[in-house]
Each structure stands twice: as C-alpha cells, then as structure tokens.
ZALUMGU-654981 format. One record per residue: residue number from 0; x, z, y of N, C-alpha, C, CB in turn; residue in three letters. Coordinates in nm, 3 decimals. Glycine has a CB too. Layout:
node nr->NUM nc1->X nc3->Z nc2->Y cac1->X cac3->Z cac2->Y cc1->X cc3->Z cc2->Y cbc1->X cbc3->Z cbc2->Y rest->ALA
...
***
This chain:
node nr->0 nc1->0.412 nc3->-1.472 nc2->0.140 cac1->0.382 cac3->-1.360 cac2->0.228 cc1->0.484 cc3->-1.360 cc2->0.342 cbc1->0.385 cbc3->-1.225 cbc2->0.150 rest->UNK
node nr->1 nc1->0.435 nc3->-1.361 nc2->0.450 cac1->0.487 cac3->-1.364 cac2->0.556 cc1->0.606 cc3->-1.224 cc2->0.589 cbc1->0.365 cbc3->-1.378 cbc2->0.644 rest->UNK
node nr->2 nc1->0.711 nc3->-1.191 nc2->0.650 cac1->0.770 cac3->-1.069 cac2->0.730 cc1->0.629 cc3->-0.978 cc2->0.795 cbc1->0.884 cbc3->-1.136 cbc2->0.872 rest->UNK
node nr->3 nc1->0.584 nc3->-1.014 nc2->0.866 cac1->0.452 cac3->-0.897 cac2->0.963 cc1->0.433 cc3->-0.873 cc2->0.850 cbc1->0.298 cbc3->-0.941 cbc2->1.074 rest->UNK
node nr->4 nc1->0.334 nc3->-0.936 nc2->0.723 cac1->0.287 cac3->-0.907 cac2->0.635 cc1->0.331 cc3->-0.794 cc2->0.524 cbc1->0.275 cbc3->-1.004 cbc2->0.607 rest->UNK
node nr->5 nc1->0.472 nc3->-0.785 nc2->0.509 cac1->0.562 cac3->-0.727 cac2->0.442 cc1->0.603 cc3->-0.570 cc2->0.519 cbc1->0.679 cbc3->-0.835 cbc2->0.430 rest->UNK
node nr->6 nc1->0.641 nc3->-0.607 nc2->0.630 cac1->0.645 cac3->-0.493 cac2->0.736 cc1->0.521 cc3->-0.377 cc2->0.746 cbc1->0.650 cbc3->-0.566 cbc2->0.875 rest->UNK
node nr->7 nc1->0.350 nc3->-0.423 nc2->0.726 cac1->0.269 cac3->-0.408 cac2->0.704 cc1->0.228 cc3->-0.295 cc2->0.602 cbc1->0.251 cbc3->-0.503 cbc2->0.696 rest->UNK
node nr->8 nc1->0.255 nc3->-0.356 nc2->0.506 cac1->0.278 cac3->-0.308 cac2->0.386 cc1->0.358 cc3->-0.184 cc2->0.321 cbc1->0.316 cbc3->-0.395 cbc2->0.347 rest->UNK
node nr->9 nc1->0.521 nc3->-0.195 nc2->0.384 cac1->0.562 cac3->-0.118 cac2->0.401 cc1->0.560 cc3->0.004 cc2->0.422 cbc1->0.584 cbc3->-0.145 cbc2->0.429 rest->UNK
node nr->10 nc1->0.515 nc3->-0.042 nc2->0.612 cac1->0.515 cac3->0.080 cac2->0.649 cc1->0.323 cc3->0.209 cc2->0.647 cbc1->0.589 cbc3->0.039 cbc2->0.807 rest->UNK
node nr->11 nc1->0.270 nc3->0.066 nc2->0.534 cac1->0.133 cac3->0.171 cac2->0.525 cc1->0.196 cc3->0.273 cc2->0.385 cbc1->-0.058 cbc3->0.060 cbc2->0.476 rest->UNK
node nr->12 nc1->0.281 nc3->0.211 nc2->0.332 cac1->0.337 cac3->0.284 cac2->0.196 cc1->0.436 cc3->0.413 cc2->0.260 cbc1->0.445 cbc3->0.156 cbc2->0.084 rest->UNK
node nr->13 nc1->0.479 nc3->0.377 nc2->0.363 cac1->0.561 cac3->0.518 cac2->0.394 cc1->0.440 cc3->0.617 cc2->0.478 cbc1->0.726 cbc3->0.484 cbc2->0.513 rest->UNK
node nr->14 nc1->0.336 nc3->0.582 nc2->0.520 cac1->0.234 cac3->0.647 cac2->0.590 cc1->0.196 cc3->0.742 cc2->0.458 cbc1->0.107 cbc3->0.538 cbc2->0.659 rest->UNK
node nr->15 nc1->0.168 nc3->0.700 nc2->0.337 cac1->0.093 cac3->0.720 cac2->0.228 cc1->0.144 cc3->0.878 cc2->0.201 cbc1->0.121 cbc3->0.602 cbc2->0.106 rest->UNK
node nr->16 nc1->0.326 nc3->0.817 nc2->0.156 cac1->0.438 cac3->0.890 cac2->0.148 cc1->0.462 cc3->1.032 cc2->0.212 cbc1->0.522 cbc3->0.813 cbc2->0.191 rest->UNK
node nr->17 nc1->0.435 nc3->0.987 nc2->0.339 cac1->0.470 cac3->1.097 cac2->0.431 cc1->0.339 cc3->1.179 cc2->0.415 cbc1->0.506 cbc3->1.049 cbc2->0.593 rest->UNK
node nr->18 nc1->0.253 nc3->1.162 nc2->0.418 cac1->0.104 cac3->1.228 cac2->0.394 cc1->0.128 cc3->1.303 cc2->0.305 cbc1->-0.018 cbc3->1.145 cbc2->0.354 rest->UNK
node nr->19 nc1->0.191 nc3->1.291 nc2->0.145 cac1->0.244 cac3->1.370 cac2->0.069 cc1->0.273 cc3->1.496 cc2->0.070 cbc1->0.315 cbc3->1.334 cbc2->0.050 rest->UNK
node nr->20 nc1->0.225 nc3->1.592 nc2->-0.004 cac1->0.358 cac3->1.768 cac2->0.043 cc1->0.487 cc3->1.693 cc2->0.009 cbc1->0.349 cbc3->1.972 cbc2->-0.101 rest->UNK
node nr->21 nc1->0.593 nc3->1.817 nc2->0.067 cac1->0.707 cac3->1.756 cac2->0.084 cc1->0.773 cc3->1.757 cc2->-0.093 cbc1->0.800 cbc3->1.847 cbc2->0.212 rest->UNK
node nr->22 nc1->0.675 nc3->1.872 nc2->-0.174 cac1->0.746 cac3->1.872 cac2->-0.287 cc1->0.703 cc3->1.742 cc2->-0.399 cbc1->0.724 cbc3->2.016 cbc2->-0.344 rest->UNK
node nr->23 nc1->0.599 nc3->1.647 nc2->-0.349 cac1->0.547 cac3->1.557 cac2->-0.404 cc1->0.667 cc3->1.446 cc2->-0.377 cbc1->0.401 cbc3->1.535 cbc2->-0.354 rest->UNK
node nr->24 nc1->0.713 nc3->1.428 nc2->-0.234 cac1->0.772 cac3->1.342 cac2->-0.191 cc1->0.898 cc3->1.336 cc2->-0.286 cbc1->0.785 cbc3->1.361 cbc2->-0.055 rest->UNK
node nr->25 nc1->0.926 nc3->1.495 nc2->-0.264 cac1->1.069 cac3->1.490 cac2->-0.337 cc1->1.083 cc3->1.416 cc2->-0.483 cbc1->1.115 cbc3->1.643 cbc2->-0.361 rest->UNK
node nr->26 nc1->0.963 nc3->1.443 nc2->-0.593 cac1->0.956 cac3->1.408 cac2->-0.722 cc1->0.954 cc3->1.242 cc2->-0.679 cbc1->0.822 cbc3->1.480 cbc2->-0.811 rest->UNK
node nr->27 nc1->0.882 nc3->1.246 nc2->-0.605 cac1->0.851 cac3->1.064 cac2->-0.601 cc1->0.986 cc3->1.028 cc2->-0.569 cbc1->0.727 cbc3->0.990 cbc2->-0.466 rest->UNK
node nr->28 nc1->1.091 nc3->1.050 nc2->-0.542 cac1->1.200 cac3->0.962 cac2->-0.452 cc1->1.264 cc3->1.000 cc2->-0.581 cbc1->1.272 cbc3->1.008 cbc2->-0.273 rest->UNK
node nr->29 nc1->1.277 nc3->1.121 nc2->-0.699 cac1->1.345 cac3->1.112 cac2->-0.782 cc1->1.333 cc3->1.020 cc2->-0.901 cbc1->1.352 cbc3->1.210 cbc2->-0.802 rest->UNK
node nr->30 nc1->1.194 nc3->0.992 nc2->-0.918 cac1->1.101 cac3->0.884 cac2->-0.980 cc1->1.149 cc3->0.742 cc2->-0.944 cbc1->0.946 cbc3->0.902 cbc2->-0.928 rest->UNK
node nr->31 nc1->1.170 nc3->0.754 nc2->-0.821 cac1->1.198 cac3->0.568 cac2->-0.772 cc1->1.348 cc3->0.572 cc2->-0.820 cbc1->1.185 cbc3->0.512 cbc2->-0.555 rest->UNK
node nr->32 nc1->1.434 nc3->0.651 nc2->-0.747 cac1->1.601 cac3->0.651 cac2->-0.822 cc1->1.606 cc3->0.644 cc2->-0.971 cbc1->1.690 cbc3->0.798 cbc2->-0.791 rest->UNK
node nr->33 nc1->1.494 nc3->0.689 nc2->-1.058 cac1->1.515 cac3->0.695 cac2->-1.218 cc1->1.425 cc3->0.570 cc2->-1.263 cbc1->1.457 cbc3->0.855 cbc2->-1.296 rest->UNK
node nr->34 nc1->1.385 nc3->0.477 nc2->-1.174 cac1->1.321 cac3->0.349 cac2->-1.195 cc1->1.420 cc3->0.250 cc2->-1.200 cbc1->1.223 cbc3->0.316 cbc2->-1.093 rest->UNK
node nr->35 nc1->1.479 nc3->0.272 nc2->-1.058 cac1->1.592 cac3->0.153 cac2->-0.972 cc1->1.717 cc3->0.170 cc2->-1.104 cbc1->1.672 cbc3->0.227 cbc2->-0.754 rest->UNK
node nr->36 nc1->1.785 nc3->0.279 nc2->-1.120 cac1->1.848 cac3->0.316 cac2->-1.241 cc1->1.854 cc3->0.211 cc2->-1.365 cbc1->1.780 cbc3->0.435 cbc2->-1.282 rest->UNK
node nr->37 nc1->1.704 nc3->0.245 nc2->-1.383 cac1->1.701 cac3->0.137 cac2->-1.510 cc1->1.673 cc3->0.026 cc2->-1.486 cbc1->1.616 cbc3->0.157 cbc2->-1.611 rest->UNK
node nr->38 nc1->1.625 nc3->-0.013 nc2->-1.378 cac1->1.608 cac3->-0.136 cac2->-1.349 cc1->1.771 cc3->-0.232 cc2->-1.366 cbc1->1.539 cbc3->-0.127 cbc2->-1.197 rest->UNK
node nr->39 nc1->1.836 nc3->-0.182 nc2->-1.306 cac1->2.027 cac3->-0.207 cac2->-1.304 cc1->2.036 cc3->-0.191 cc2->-1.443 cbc1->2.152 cbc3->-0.076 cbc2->-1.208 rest->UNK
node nr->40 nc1->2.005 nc3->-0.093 nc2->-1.470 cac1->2.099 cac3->-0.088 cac2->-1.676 cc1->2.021 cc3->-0.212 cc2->-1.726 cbc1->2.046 cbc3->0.103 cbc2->-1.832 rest->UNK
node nr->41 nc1->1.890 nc3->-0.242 nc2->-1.729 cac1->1.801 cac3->-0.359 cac2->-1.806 cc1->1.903 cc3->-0.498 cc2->-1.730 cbc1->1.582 cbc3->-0.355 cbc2->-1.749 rest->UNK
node nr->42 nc1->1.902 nc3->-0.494 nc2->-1.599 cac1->1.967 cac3->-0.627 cac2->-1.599 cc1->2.149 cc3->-0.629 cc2->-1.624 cbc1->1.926 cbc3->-0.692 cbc2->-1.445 rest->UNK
node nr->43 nc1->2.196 nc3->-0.542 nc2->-1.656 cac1->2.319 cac3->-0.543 cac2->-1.689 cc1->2.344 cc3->-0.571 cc2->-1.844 cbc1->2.371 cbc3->-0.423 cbc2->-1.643 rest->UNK
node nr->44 nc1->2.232 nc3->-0.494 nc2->-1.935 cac1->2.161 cac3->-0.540 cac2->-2.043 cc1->2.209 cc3->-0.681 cc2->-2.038 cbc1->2.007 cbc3->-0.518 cbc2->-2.035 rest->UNK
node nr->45 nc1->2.113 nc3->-0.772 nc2->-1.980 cac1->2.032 cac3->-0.967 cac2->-1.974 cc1->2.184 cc3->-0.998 cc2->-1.964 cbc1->1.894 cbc3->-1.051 cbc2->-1.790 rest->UNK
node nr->46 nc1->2.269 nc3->-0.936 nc2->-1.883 cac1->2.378 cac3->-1.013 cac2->-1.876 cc1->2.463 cc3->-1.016 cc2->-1.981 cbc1->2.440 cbc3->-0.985 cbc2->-1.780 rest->UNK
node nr->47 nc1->2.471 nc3->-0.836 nc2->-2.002 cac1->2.600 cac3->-0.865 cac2->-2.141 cc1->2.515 cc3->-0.988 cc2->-2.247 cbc1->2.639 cbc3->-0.667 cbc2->-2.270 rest->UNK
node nr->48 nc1->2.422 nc3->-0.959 nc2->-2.250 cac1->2.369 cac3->-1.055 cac2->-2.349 cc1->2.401 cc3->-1.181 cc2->-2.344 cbc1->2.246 cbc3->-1.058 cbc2->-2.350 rest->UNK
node nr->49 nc1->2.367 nc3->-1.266 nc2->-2.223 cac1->2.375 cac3->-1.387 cac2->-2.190 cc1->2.543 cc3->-1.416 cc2->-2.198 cbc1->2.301 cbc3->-1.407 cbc2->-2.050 rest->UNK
node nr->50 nc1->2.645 nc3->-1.331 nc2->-2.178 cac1->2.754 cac3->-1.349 cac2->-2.174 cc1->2.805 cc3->-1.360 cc2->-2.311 cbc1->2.804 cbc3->-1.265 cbc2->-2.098 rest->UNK
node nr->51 nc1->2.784 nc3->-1.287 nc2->-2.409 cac1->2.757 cac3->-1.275 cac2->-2.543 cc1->2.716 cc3->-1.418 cc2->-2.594 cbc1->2.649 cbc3->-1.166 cbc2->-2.567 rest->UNK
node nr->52 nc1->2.659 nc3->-1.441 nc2->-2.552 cac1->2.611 cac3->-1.592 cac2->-2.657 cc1->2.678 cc3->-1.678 cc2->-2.571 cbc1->2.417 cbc3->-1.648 cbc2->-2.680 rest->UNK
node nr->53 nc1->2.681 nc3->-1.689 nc2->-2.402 cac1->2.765 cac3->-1.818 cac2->-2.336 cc1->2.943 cc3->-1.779 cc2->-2.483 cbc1->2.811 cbc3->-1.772 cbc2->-2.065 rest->UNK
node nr->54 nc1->3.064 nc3->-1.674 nc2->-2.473 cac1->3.115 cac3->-1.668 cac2->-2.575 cc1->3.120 cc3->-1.722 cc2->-2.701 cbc1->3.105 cbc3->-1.599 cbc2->-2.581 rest->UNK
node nr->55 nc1->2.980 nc3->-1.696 nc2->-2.772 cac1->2.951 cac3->-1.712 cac2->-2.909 cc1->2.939 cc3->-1.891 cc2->-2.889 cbc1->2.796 cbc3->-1.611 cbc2->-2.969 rest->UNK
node nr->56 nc1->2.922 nc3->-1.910 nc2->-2.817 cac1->2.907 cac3->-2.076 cac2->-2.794 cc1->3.049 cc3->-2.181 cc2->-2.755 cbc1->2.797 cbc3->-2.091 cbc2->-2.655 rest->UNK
node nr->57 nc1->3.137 nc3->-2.030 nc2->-2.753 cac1->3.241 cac3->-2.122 cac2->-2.669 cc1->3.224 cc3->-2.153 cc2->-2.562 cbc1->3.266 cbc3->-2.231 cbc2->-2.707 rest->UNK
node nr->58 nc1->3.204 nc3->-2.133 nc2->-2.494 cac1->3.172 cac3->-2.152 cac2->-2.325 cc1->3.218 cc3->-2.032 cc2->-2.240 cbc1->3.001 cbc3->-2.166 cbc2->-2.292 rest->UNK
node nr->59 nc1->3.389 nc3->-2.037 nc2->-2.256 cac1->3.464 cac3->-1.916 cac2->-2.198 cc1->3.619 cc3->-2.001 cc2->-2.169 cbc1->3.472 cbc3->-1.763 cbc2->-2.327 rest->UNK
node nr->60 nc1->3.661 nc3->-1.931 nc2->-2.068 cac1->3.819 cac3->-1.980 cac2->-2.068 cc1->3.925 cc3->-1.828 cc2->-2.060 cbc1->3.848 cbc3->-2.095 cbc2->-1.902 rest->UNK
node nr->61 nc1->4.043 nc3->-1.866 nc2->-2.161 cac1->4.121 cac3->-1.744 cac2->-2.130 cc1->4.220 cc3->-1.808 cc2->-2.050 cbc1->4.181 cbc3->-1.659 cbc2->-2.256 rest->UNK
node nr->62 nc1->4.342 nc3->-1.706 nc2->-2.018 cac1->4.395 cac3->-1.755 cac2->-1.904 cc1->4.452 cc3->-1.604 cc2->-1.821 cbc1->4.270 cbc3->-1.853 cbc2->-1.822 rest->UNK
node nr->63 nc1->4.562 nc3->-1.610 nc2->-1.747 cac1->4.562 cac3->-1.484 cac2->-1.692 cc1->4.513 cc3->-1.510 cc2->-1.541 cbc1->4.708 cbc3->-1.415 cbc2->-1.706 rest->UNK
node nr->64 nc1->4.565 nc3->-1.412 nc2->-1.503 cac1->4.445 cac3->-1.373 cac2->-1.321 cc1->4.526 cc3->-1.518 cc2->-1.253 cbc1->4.503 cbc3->-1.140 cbc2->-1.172 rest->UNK
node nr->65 nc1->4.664 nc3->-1.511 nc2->-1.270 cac1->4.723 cac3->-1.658 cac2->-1.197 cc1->4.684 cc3->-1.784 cc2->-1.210 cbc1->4.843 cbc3->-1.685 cbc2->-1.225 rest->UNK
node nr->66 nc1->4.645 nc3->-1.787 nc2->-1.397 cac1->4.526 cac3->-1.955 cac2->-1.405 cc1->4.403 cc3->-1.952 cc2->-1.355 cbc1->4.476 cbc3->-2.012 cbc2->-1.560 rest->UNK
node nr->67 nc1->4.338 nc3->-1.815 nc2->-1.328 cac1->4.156 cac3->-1.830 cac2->-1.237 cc1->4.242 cc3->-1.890 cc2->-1.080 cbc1->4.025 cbc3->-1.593 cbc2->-1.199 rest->UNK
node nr->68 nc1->4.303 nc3->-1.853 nc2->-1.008 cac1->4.358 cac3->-1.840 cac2->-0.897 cc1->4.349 cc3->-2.038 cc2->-0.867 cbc1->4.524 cbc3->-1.741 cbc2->-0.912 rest->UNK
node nr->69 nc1->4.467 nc3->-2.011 nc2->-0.987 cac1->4.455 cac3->-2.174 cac2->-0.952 cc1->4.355 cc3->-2.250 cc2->-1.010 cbc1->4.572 cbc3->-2.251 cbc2->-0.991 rest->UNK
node nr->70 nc1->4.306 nc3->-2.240 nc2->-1.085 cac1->4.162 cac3->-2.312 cac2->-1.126 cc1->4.055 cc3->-2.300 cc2->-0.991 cbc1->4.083 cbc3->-2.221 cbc2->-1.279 rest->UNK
node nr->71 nc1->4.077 nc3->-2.180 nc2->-0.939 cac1->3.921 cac3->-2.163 cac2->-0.835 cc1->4.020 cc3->-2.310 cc2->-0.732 cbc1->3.877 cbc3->-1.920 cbc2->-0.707 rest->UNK
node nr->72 nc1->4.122 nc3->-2.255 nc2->-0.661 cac1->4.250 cac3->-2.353 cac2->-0.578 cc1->4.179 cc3->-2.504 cc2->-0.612 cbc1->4.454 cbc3->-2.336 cbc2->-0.665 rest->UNK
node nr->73 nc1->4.136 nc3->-2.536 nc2->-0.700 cac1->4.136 cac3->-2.691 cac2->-0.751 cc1->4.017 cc3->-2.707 cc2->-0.683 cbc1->4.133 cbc3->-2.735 cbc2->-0.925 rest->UNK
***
C-alpha cells in the first residue's frame, strides 16, 4: 500500500470520527489508549519471555556497565 493510499484512509477514518457526538469520540479515544496499553504490556510480555529462555539457554553475559562499554568499544 502506497503513502496517498494510507493518507486516504486515514484521513476518511478521522472524517468518520469527527462525525461522531463529541461524547462518542471521547469513549473511542479512551478505547484506543486501553487497546495501545495492552498492546505494549502483550509485547513486553513476548519479550520477558524470549529473554527468559535466551537465559535459560545460557545465552547471557554478566559483567559490569564498564565490560558492556568495552565489549560494545570492540
């Protein structure tokens, strides 16, 4: 999908939006913030997880902040 295409789209969704009473709008924007919300906790979720087993696998280095420093340095 192209940018015009996307732009398009968009802005027929804020046309939709705005057509709305204002007290519809309001629920809807609290609806999208309590979506986006979890959307972040689910992928923060995937990560502890994935970090969790990279660990459980051994696939970690300890070290203090001065050995990342010089490890990234290399």
């Amino acid at each position: 999908m192209n940018n015009i295409e996307e732009t398009s789209k968009f802005q027929k969704a804020l046309e939709v939006v705005e057509a709305l009473p204002i007290d519809d709008q309001a629920i809807l924007v609290e609806l999208i913030q309590q979506r986006l919300r979890q959307q972040r906790r689910d992928e923060l979720l995937q990560e502890v997880g994935r970090s969790q087993q990279e660990y459980e696998a051994g696939n970690f280095h300890r070290g203090s902040v001065a050995d990342l420093f010089a490890e990234l340095e290399e």
